[in-house]
MDAnalysis code that builds the backbone (N, CA, C; Angstrom):
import MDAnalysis as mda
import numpy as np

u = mda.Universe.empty(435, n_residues=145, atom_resindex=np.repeat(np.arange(145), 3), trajectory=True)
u.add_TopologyAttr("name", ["N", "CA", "C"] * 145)
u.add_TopologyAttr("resid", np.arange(1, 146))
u.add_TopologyAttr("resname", ["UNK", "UNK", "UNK", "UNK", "UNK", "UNK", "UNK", "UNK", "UNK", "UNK", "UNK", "UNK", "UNK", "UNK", "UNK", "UNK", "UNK", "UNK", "UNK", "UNK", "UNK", "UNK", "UNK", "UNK", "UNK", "UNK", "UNK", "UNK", "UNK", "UNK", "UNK", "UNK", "UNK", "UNK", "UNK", "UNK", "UNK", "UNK", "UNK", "UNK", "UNK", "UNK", "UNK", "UNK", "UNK", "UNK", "UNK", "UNK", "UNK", "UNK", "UNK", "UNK", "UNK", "UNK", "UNK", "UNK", "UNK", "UNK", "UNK", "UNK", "UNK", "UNK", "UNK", "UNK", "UNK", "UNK", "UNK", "UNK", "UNK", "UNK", "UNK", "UNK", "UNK", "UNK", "UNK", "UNK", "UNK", "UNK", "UNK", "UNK", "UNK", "UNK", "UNK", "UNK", "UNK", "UNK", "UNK", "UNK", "UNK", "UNK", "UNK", "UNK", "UNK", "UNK", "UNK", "UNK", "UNK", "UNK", "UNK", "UNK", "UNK", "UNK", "UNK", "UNK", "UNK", "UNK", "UNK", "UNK", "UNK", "UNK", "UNK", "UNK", "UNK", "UNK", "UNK", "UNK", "UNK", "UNK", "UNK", "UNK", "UNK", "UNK", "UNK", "UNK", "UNK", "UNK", "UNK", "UNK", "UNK", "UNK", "UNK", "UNK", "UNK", "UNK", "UNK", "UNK", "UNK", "UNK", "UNK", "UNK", "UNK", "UNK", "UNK", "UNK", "UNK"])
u.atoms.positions = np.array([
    [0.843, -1.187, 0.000],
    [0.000, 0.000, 0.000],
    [0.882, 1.242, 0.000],
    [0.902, 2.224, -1.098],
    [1.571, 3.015, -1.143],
    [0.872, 3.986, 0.658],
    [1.912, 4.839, 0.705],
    [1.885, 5.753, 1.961],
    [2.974, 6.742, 1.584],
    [2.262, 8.114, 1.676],
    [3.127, 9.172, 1.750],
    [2.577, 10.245, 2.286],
    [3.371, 11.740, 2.629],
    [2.608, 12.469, 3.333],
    [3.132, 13.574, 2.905],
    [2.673, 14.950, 2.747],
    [3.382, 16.359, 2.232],
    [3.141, 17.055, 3.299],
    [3.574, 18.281, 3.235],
    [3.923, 19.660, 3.987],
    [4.212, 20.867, 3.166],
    [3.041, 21.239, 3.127],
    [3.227, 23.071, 2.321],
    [2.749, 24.287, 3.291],
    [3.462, 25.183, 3.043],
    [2.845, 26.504, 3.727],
    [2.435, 27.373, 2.617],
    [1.021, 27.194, 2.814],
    [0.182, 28.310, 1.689],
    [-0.297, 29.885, 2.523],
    [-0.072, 30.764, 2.013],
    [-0.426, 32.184, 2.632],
    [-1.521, 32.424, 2.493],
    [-2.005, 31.757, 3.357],
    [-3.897, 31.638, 3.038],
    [-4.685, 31.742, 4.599],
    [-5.493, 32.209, 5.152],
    [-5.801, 31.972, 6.118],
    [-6.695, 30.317, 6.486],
    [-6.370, 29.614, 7.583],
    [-6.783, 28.567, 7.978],
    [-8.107, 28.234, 7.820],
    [-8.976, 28.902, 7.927],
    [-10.443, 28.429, 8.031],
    [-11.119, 28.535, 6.214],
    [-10.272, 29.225, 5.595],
    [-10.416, 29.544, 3.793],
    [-9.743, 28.219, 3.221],
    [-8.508, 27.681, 3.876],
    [-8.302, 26.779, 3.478],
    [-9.527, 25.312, 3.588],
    [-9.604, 25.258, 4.862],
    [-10.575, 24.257, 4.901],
    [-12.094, 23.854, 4.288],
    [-12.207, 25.479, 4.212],
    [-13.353, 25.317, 3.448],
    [-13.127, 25.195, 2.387],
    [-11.904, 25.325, 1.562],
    [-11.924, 25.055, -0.121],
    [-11.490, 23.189, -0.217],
    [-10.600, 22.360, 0.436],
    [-10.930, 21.826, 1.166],
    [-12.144, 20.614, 0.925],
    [-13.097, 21.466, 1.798],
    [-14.335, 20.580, 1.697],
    [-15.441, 20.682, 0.890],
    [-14.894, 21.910, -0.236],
    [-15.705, 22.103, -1.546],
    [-15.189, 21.299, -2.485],
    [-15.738, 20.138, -2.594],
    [-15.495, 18.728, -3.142],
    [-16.223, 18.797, -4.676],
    [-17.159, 19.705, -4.746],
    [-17.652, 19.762, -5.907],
    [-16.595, 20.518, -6.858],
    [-16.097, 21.352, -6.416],
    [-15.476, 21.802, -6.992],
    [-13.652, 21.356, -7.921],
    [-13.698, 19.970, -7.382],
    [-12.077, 19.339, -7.556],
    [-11.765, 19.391, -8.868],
    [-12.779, 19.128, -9.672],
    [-12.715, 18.859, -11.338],
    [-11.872, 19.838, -12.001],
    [-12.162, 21.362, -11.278],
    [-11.684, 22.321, -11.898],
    [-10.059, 22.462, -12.040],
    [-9.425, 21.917, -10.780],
    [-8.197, 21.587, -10.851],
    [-7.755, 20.919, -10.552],
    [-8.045, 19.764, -10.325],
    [-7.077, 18.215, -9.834],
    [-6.752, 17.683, -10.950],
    [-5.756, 17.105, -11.172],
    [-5.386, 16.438, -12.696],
    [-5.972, 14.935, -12.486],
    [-6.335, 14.635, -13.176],
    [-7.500, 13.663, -13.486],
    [-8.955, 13.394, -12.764],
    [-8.987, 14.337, -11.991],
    [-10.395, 13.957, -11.191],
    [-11.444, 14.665, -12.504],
    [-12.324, 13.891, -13.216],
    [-13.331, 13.854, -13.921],
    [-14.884, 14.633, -13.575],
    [-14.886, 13.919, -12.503],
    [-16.443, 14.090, -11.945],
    [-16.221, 14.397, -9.747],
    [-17.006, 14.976, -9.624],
    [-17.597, 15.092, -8.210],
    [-19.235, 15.130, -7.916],
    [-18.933, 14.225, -6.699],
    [-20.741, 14.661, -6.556],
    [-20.701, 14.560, -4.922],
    [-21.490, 15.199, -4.201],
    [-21.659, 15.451, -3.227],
    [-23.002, 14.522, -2.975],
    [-23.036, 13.507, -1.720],
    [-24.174, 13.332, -1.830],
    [-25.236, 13.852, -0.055],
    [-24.067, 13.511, 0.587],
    [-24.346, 14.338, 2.000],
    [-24.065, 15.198, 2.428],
    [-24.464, 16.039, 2.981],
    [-23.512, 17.167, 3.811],
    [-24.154, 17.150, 5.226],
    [-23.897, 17.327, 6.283],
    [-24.315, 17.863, 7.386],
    [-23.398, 18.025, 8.481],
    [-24.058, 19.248, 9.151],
    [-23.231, 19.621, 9.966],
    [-23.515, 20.084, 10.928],
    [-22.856, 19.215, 12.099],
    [-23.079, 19.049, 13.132],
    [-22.474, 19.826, 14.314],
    [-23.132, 19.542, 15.395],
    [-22.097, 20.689, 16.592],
    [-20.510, 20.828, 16.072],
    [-19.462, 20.129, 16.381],
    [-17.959, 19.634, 16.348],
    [-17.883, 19.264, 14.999],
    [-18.637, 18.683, 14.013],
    [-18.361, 17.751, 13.188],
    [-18.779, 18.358, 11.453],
    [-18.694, 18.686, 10.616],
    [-18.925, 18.547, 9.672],
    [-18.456, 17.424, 8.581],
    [-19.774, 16.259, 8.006],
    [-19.680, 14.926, 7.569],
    [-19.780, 15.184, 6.264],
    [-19.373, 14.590, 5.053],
    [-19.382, 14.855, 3.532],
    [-19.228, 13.250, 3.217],
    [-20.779, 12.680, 2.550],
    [-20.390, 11.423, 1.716],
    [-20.276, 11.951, 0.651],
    [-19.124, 11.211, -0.867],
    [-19.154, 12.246, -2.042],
    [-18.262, 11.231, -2.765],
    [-18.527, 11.084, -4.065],
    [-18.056, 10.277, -5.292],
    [-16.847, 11.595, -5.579],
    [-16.300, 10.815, -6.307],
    [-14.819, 11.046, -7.156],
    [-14.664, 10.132, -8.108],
    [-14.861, 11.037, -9.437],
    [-14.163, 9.891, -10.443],
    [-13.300, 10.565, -11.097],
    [-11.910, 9.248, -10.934],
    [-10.825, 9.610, -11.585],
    [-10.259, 8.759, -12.202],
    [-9.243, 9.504, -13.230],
    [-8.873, 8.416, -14.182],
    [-8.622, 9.244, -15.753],
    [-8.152, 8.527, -16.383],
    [-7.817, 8.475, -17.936],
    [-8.100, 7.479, -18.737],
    [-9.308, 8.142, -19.342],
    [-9.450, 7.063, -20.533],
    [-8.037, 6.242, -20.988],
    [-8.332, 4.912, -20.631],
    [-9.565, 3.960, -20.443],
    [-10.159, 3.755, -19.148],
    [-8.985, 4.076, -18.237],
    [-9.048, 3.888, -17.094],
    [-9.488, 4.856, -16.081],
    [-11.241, 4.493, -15.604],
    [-11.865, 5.867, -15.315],
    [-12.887, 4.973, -13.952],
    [-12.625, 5.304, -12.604],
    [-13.526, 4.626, -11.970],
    [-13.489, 5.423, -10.810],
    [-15.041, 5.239, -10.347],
    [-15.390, 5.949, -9.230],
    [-15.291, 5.575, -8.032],
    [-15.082, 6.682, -7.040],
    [-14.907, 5.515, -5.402],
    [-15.959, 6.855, -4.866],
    [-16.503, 6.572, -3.673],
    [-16.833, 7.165, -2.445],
    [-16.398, 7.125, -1.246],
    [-16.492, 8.124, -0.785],
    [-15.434, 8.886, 0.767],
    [-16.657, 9.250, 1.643],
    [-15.912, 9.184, 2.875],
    [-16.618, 9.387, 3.989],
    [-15.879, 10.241, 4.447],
    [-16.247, 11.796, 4.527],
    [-15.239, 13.121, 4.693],
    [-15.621, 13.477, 6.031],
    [-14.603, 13.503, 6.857],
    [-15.358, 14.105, 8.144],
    [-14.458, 15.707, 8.813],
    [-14.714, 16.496, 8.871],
    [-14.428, 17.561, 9.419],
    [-14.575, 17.695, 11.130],
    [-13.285, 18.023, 11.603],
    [-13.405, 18.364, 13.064],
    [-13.128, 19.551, 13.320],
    [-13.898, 20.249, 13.820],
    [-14.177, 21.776, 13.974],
    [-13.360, 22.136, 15.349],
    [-13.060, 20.922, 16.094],
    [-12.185, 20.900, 17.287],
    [-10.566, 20.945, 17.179],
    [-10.251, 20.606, 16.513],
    [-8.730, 20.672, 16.081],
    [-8.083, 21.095, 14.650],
    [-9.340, 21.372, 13.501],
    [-8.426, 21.358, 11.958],
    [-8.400, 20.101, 11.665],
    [-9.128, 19.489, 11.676],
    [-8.758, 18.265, 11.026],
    [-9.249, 17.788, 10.216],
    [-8.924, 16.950, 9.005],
    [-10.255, 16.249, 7.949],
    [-9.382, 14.789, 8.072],
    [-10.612, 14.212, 7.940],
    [-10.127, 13.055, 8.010],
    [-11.001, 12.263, 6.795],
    [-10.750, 11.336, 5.979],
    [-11.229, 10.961, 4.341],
    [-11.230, 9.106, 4.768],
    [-12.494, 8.695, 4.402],
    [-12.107, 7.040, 4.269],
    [-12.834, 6.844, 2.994],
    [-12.498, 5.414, 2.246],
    [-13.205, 4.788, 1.724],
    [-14.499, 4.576, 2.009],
    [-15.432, 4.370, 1.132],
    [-16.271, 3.481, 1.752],
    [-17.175, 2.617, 0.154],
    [-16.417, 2.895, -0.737],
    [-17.002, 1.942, -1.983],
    [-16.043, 2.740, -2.872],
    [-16.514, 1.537, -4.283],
    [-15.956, 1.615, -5.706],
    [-14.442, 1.195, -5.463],
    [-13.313, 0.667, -6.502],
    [-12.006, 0.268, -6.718],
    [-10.996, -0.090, -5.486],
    [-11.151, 0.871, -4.613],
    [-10.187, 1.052, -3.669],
    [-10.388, -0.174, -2.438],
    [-9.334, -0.925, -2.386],
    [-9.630, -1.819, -0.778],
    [-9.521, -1.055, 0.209],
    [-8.594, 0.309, 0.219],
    [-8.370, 0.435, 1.218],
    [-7.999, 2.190, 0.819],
    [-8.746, 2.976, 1.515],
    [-8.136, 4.592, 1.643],
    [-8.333, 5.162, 3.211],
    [-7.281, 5.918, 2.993],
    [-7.434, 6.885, 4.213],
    [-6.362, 8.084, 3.903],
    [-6.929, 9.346, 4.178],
    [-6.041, 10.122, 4.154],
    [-6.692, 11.672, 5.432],
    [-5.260, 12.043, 5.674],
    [-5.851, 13.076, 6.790],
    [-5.115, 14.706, 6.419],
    [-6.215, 15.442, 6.616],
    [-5.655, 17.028, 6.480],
    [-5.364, 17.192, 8.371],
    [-4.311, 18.334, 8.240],
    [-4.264, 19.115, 9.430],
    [-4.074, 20.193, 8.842],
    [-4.610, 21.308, 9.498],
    [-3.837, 22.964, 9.118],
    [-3.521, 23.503, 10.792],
    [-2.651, 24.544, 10.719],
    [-2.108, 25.026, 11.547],
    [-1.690, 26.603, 11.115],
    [-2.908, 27.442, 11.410],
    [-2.378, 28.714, 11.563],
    [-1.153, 29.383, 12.020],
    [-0.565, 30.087, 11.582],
    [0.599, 30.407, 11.883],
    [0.789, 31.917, 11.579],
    [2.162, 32.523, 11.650],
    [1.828, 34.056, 11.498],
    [1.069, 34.752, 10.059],
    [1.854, 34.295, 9.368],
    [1.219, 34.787, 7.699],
    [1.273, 33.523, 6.795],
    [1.012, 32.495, 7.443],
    [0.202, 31.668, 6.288],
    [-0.367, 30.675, 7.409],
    [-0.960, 29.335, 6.253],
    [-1.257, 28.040, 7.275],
    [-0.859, 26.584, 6.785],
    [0.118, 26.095, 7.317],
    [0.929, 25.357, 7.353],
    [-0.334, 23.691, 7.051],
    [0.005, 23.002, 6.036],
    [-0.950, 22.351, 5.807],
    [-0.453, 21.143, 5.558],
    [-1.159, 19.918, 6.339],
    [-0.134, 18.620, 6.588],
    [-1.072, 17.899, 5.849],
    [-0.847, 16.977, 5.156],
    [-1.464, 16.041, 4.408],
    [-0.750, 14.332, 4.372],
    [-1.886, 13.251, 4.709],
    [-1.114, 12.502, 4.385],
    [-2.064, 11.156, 3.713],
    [-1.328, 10.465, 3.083],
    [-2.430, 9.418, 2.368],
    [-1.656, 7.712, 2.232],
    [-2.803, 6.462, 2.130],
    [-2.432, 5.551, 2.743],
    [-3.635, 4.604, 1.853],
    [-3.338, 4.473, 0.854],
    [-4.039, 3.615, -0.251],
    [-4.040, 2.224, -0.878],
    [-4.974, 1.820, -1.319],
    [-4.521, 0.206, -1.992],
    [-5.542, 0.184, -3.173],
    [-5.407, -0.345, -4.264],
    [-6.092, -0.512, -5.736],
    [-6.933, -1.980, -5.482],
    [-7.818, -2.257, -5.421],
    [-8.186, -3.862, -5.205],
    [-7.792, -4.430, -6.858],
    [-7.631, -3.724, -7.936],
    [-7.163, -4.483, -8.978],
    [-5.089, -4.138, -9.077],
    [-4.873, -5.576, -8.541],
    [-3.478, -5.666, -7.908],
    [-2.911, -5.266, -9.534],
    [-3.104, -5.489, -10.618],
    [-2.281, -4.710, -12.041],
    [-2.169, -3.014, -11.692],
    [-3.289, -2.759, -11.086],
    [-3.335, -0.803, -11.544],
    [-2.809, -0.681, -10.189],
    [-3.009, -1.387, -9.161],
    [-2.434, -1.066, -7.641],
    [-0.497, -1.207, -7.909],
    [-0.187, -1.878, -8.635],
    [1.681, -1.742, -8.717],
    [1.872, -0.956, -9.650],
    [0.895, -0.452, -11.081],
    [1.367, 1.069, -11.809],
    [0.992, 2.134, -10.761],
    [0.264, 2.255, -10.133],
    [-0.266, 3.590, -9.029],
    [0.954, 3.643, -7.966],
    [1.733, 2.032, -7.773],
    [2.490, 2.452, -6.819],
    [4.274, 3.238, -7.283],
    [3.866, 2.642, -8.530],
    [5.402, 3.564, -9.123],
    [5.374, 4.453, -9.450],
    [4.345, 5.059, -9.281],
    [3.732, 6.353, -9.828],
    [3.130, 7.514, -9.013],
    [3.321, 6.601, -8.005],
    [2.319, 7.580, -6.816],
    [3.183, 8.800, -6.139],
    [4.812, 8.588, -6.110],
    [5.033, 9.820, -5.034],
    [4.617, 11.448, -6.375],
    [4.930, 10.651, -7.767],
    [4.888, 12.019, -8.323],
    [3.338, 12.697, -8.569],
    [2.548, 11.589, -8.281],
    [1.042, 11.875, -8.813],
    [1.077, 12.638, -7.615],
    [0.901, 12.024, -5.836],
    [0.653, 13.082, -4.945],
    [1.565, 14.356, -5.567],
    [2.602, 14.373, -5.803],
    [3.097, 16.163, -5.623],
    [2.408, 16.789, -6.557],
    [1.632, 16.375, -7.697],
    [1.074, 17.033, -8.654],
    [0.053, 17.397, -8.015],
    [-0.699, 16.879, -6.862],
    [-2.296, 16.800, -6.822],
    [-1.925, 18.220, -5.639],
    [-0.488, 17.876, -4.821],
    [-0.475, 18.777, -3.656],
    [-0.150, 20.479, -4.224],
    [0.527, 20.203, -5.813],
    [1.090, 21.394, -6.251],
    [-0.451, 21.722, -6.625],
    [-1.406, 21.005, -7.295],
    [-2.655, 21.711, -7.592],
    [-3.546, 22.807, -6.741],
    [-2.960, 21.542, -5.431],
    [-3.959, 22.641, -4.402],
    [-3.484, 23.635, -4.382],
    [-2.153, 23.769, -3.694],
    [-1.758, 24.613, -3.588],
    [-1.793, 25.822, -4.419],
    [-1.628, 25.810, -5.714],
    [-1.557, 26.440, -7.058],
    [-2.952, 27.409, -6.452],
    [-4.389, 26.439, -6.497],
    [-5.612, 26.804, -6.838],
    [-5.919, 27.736, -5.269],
    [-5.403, 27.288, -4.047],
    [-5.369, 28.169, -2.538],
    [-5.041, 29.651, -2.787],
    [-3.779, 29.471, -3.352],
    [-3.333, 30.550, -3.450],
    [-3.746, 31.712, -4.609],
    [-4.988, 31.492, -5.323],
    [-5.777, 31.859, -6.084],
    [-7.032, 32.481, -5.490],
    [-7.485, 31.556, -4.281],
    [-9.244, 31.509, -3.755],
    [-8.981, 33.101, -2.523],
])
């Protein structure tokens, strides 16, 4: 299972970050290969803001959807992302941000598996550069919002 984790400081304030973030509809516009988004839950709770939500990504030919279970903790900065259907045996990945003087320091980390073991060993030789592309996206698109 690939595993890796980044560290950027974007000059963005903390709570702008998170909310762009958890505007999931919006990924298509700049993630390199994410296709489609759909939101299908939102609610939000005392501490908690929950997001169930499709992602499809991929390159023709290879184009398949998973769903996440997004959870927001309003107590610490935190997002925390699982699987919960389509391709993947296994996801998890976690945001932290951390305000700081003039920007917010933004920790990311991710912890994946392909259940089709052919695309799970190309994803894994492929994966530290795909994350820096996806982390340079955000970043790119933060520092825009």
């Amino acid at each position: 299972m690939p595993k890796a984790s980044v560290t950027r400081q974007i000059a963005r304030e903390k709570q702008k970050l998170i909310d762009f973030v958890l505007d999931i509809e919006k990924y298509p516009e700049f993630i390199p290969f994410c296709i489609e988004s759909k939101v299908y839950e939102r609610n939000d709770i005392k501490d908690e803001i929950a997001i169930i939500a499709d992602l499809t990504i991929g390159k023709k030919p290879f184009v398949d959807t998973y769903k996440s279970d997004v959870r927001y903790n309003k107590k610490d900065d935190t997002i925390h992302v699982t699987n919960i259907g389509g391709p993947l045996k296994h996801l998890e990945n976690n945001w932290k941000f951390i305000q700081k003087d003039d920007f917010t320091e933004v920790h990311f980390d991710v912890d994946f598996e392909i259940k089709n073991k052919f695309l799970d060993v190309i994803m894994t030789k492929s994966f530290e550069f795909g994350l820096n592309k996806i982390a340079d996206a955000f970043q790119d698109r933060a520092e825009k919002i």
